[in-house]
C-alpha positions as CSV (number, residue, x, y, z in Angstrom):
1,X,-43.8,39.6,-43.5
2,X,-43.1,35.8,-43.9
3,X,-40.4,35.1,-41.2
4,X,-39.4,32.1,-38.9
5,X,-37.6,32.8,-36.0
6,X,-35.0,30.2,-36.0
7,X,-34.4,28.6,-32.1
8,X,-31.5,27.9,-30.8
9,X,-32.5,23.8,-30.6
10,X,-32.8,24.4,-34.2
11,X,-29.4,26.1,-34.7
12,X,-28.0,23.4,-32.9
13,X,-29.1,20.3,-34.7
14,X,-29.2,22.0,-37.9
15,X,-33.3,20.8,-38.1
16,X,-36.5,22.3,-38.6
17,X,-39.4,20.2,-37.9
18,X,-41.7,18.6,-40.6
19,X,-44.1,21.9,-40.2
20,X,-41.6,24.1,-39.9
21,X,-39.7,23.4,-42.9
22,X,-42.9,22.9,-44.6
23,X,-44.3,26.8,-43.7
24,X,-40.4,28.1,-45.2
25,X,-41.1,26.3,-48.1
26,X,-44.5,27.5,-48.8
27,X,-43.4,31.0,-48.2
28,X,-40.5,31.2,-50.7
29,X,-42.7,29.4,-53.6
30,X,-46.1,31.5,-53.0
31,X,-44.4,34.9,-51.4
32,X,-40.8,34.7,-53.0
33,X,-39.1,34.7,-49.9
34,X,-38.6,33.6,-46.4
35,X,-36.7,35.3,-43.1
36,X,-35.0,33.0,-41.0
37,X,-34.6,35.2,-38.0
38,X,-31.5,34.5,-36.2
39,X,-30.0,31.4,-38.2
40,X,-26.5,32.2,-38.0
41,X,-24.7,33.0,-34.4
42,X,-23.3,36.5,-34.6
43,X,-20.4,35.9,-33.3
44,X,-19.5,33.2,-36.0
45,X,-19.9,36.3,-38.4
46,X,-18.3,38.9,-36.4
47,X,-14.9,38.0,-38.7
48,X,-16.1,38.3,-41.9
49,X,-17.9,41.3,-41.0
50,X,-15.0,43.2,-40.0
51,X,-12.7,42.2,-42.8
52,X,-15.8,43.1,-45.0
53,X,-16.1,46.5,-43.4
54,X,-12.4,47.0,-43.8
55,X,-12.0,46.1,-47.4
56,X,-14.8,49.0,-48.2
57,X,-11.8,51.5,-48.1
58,X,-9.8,49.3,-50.3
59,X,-12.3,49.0,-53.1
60,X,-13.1,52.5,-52.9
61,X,-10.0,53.8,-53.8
62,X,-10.1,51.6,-57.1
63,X,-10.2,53.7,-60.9
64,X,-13.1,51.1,-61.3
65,X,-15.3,51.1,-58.1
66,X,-18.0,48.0,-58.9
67,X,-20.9,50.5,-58.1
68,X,-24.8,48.5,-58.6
69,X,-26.3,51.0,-60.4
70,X,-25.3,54.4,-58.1
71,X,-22.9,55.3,-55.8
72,X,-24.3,54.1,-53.0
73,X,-24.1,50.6,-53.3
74,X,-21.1,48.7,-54.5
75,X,-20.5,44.8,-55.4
76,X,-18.4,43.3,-52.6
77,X,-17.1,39.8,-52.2
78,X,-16.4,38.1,-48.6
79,X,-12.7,37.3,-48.6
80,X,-12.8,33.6,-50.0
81,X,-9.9,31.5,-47.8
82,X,-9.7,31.2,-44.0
83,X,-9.9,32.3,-41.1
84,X,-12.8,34.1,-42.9
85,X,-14.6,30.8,-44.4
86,X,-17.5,29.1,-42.0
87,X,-19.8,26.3,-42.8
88,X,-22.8,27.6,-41.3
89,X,-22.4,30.3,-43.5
90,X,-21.8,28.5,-47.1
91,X,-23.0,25.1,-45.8
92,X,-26.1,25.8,-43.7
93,X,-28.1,22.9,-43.1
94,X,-31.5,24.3,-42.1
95,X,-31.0,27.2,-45.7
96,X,-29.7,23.4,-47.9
97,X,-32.9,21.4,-46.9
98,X,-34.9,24.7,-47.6
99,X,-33.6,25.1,-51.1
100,X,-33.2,21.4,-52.0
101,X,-36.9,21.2,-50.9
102,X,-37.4,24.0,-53.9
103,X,-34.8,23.0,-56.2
104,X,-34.6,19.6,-56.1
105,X,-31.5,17.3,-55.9
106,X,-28.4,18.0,-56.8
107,X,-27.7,21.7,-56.0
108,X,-25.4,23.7,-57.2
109,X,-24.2,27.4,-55.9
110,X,-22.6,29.7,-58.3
111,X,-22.1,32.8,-56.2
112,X,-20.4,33.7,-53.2
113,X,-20.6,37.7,-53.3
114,X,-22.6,40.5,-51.7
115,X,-23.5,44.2,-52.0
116,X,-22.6,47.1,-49.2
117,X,-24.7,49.9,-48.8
118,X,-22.4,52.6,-48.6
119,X,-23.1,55.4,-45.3
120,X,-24.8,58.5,-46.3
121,X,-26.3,57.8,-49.3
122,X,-29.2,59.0,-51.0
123,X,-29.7,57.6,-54.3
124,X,-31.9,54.0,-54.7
125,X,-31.4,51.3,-57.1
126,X,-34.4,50.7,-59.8
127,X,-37.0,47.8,-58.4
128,X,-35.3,45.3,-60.6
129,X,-35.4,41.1,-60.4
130,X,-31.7,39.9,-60.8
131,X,-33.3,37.5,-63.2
132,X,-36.8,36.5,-65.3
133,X,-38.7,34.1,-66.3
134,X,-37.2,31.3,-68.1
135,X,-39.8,31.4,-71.2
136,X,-41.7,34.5,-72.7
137,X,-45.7,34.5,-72.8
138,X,-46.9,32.3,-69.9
139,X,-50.1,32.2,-68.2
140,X,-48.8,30.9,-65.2
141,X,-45.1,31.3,-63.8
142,X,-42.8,28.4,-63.9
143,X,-41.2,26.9,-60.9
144,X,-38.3,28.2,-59.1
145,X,-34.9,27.5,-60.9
146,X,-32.7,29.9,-58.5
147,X,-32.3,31.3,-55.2
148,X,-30.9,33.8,-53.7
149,X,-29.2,32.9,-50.1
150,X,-28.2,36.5,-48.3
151,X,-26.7,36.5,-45.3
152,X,-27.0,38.9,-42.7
153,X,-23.7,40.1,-40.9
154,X,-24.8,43.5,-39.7
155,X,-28.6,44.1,-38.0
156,X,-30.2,45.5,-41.2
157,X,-33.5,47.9,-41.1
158,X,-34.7,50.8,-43.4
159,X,-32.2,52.6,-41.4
160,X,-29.1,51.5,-43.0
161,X,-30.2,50.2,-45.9
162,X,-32.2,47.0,-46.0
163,X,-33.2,46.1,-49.5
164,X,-36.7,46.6,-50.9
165,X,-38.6,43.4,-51.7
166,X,-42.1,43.2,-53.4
167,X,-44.2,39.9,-52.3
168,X,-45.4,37.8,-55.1
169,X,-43.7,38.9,-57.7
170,X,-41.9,36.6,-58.7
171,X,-44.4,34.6,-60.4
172,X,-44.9,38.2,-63.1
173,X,-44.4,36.7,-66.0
174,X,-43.5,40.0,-67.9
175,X,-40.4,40.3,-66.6
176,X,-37.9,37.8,-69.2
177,X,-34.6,36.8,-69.2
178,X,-33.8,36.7,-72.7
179,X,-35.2,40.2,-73.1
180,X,-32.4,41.2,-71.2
181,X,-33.3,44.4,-68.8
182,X,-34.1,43.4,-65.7
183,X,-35.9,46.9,-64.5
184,X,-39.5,46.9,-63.6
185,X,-41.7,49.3,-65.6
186,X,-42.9,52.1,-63.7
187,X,-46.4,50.9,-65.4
188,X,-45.8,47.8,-63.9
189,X,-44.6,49.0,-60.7
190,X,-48.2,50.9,-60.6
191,X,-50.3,47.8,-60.7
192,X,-48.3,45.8,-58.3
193,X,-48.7,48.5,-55.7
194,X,-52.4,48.5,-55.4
195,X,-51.7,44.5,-54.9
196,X,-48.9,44.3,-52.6
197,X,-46.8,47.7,-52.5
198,X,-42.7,47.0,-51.8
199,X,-41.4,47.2,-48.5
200,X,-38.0,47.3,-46.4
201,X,-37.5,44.5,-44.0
202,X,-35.7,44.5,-40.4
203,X,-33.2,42.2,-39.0
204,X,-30.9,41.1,-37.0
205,X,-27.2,39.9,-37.8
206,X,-27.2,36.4,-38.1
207,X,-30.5,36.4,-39.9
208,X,-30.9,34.7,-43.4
209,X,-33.3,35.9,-46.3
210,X,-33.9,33.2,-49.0
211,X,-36.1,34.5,-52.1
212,X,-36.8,33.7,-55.7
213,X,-34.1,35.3,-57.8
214,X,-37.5,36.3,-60.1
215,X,-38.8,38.9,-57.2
216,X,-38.4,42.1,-57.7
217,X,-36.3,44.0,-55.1
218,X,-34.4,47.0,-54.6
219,X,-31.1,48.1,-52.6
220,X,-32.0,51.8,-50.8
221,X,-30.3,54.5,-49.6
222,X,-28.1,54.2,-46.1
223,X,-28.9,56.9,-43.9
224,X,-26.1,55.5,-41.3
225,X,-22.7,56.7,-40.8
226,X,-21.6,53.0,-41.4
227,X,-21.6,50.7,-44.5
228,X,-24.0,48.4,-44.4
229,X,-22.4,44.5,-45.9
230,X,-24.7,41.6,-47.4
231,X,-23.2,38.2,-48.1
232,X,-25.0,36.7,-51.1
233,X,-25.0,33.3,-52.9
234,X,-27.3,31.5,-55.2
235,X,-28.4,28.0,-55.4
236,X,-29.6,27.0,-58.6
237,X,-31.2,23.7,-60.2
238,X,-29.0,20.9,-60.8
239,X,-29.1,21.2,-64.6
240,X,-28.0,25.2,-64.6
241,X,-25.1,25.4,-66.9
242,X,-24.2,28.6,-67.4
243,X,-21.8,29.3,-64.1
244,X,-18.1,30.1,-63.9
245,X,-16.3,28.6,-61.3
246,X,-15.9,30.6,-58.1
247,X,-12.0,31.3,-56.9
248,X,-11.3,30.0,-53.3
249,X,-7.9,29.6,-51.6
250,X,-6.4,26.4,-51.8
251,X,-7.0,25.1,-48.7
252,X,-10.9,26.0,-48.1
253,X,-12.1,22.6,-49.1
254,X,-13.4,22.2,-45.5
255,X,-16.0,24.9,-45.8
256,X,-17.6,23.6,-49.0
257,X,-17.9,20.4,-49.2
258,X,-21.3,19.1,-48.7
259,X,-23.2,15.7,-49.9
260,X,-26.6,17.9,-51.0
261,X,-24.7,21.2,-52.3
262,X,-22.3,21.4,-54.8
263,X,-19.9,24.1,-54.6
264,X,-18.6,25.4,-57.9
265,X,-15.3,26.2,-57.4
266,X,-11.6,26.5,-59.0
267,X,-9.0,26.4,-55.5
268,X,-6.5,28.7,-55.8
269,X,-2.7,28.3,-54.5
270,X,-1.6,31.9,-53.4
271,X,-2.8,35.1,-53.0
272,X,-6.2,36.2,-54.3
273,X,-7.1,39.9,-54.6
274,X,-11.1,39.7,-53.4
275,X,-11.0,43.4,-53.5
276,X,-10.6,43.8,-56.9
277,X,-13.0,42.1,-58.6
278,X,-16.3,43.2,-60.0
279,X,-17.2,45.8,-62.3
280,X,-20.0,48.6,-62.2
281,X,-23.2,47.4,-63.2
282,X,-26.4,50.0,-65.2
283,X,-24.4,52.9,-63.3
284,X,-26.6,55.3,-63.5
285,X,-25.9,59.4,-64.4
């Protein structure tokens, strides 16, 4: 598993050294991903968790409930305007030199979301990559153009839920975005196993997970009597154009504003109903 355990000097200053930076790097473009193991102090997330863990009840009793392809995972977002905003969540200087190192200047996120694991469910989601390659037919993959930045509120373990990831995968070039479904093959599933089977990672709240938005990953079942929140964003390449602006509440400005990362966002003057947006995605029968 490629993981960093982040220190607290390193919290602090917002720095990793040269090496450091250079070994997360190196992880997400040859494995797909990187752990940041304690990033984010808990308590700065302790907020947003509850309110997260509170709103599960709201969007559950909706005609429309945004499942992710069963009914044990659901599309939830944060609640976009303070006192449930932080910086080191959407402006985290150690995850923005990571990315930018990746991406290159000029950053731009286009999500501010998440997915709960709902308790006692059984059903897991197809291995699917949340998007493909870029082209159809290479030999070799192309470089990153998106990643995804979850954050941890909640320790996560097979337990409750952590999502499936599968290592390298994300430079399979048979998986394509213009061809539209993003499921793995069970064929395909079968030959990546005998290189580097999936697996279901363990950490603490406050931990970050950066990986390719090509990899191939899973959410599983939560055997928990809790729900089990992820905050999610993704940074793409400065010349992504396909991204609606986010809705934040007049007023968040503070927590998004950032010289390397570029926020895309319409601020909102009222009332904003987080709990009713989404749809179901794929649900399956």
């Amino acid at each position: 598993m490629t993981a960093l355990d982040i220190t607290l000097e390193e919290r602090m200053t917002g720095r990793l050294s040269a090496s450091r930076q250079t070994e997360a790097v190196r992880a997400v473009r040859q494995d797909g991903y990187v752990i940041l193991n304690d990033l984010i102090d808990p308590a700065i997330l302790a907020p947003i968790r509850d309110r997260m863990l509170a709103d599960v009840a709201k969007i559950m009793a909706r005609d429309d409930i945004p499942f992710n392809f069963n009914r044990g995972n659901i599309q939830q977002d944060p609640p976009p305007f303070p006192p449930y905003l932080s910086r080191e969540v959407l402006c985290n200087e150690i995850v923005i030199a990571i990315t930018q190192s990746i991406l290159g200047k000029g950053l731009q996120n286009g999500m501010y979301s998440g997915n709960t694991a709902l308790p006692h469910s059984t059903g897991r989601q197809p291995v699917h990559a949340d998007m493909g390659q870029l082209w159809p037919e290479l030999e070799v993959a192309h470089p990153a153009y998106a990643l995804v930045v979850n954050v941890l509120p909640v320790d996560v373990s097979p337990e409750n839920g952590s999502t499936e990831i599968w290592p390298g995968t994300h430079l399979d070039t048979s998986v394509i975005l213009q061809e539209g479904d993003i499921k793995v093959s069970e064929e395909k599933l079968a030959e990546q196993r005998k290189i580097a089977p999936g697996f279901q990672y363990s950490a603490r709240a406050g931990s970050v997970v950066i990986r390719d938005i090509r990899m191939w990953h899973a959410g599983m079942p939560n055997h928990t009597d809790q729900p089990r929140p992820m905050i999610a964003m993704i940074h793409y390449v400065s010349w992504w154009s396909d991204l609606a602006p986010m809705e934040f509440a007049l007023g968040s400005e503070p927590y998004l504003t950032h010289p390397q990362l570029t926020h895309l966002v319409r601020y909102v003057d009222g009332d904003l109903d987080h709990t009713g947006r989404n749809q179901a995605f794929d649900l399956m029968k």
